[in-house]
N, C-alpha and C positions, 0 to 999 in steps of 0.2 A: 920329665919336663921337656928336655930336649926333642923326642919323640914329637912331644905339641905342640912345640913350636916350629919343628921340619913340616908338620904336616897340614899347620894352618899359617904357615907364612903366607903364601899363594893369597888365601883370603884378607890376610891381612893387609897383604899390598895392595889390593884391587880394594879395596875400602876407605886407604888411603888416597889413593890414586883417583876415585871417585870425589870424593870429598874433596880433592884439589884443585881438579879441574874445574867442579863446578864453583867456586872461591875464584880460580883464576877467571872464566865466565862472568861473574854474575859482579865483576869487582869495581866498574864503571855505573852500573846502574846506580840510580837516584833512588832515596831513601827515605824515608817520615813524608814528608807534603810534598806533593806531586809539581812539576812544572805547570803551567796553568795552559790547557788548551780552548783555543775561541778560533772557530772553523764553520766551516758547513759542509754539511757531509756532502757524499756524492746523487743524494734527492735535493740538495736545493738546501732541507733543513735546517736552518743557524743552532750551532752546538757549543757550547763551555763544559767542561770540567767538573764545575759547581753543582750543575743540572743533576748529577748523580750522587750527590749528595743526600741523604738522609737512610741507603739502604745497599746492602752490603753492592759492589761492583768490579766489572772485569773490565781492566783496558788490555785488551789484545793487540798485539803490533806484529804484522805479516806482510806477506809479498807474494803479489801476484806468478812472481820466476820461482818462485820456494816450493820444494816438492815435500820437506818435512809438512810443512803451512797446509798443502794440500792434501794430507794426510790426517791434518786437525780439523780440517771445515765444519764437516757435520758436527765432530760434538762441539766446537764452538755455534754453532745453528741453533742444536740441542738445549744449548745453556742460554740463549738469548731465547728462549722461552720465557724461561725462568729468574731468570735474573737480569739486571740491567746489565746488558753490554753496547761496548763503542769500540768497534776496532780499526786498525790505522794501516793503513797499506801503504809499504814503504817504498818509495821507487819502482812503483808498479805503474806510472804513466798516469795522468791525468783522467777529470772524473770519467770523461770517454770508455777508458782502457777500461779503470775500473767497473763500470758497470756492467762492460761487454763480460769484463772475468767475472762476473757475481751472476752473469744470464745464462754464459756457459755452464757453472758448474751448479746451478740452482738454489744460489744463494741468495737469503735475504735480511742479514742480521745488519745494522748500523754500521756504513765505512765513512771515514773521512779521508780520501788522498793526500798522502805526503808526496805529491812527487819529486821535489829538491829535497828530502828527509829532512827537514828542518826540525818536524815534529822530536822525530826518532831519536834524532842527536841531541835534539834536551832532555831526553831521558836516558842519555850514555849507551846509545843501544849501537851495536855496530852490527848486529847477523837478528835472522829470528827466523822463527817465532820466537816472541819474548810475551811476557803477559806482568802484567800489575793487578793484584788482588788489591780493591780498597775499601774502607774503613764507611761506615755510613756518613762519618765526620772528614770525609776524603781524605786519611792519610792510608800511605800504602802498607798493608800488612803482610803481603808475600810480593814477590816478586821472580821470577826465571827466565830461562833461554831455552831453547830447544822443545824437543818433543816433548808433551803433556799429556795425560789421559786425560779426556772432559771429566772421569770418573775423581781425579787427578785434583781439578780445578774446581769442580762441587764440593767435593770436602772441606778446598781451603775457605769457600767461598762462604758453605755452613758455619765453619768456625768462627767464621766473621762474624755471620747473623746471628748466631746463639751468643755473641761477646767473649767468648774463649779467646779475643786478641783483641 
């Protein structure tokens, strides 16, 4: 017994360790009903919250300085195929900045500029990428920081839409 626990403490620790970090991460974020957002994205578009309402959805919150963020574009692209998303650029400079960073890097999924993170901070976020899985009935059924596989964010996002949450 000793033998297995010398030899899978190591895992055990980094399992722990894992698990704690992201608790100490994720310990700010807002929970059940979403803060309510009423903006216009960076085309002009008048946008609420509500709007995505009836079918599972991703609020993604990024930044144009974020190199993780720039690491998730595409499968965030990917997934705004398929699913309704809104994502929120946080301190990345007004709708200007932002469209220039969505022309550079060929993007075209739905942003709304936070550039005073007003957005951000009602949703306890202080770093991101952060993302919100929500509910057809808009409450939020996942929620995270950091890097994500789009692979990652489909599954939670199925979960949804088959009602497994």
């Amino acid at each position: 017994m000793k033998k297995f626990i010398r030899q899978n403490s190591f895992w055990f620790l980094m399992i722990v360790l894992f698990f704690g970090a992201q608790f100490f991460v994720k310990r700010d974020l807002v929970s059940g009903a979403p803060p309510l957002i009423q903006a216009f994205t960076v085309t002009g578009a008048p946008f609420e919250l509500k709007q995505l309402e009836g079918e599972p959805a991703l609020l993604y919150f990024w930044a144009s300085w974020c190199g993780i963020c720039d690491a998730m574009d595409e499968g965030i692209e990917s997934l705004s195929a398929d699913y309704a998303v809104i994502t929120v650029a946080m301190q990345s400079g007004g709708r200007e900045e932002v469209i220039t960073h969505l022309q550079e890097k060929g993007l075209s999924f739905p942003v709304i500029a936070d550039a005073s993170g007003e957005i951000s901070k009602s949703y306890g976020l202080h770093a991101v990428p952060a993302f919100f899985v929500l509910t057809p009935s808009g409450e939020i059924a996942f929620s995270g920081m950091g890097y994500t596989t789009s692979w990652g964010l489909r599954l939670r996002l199925w979960l949804v839409e088959k009602g497994f949450l």
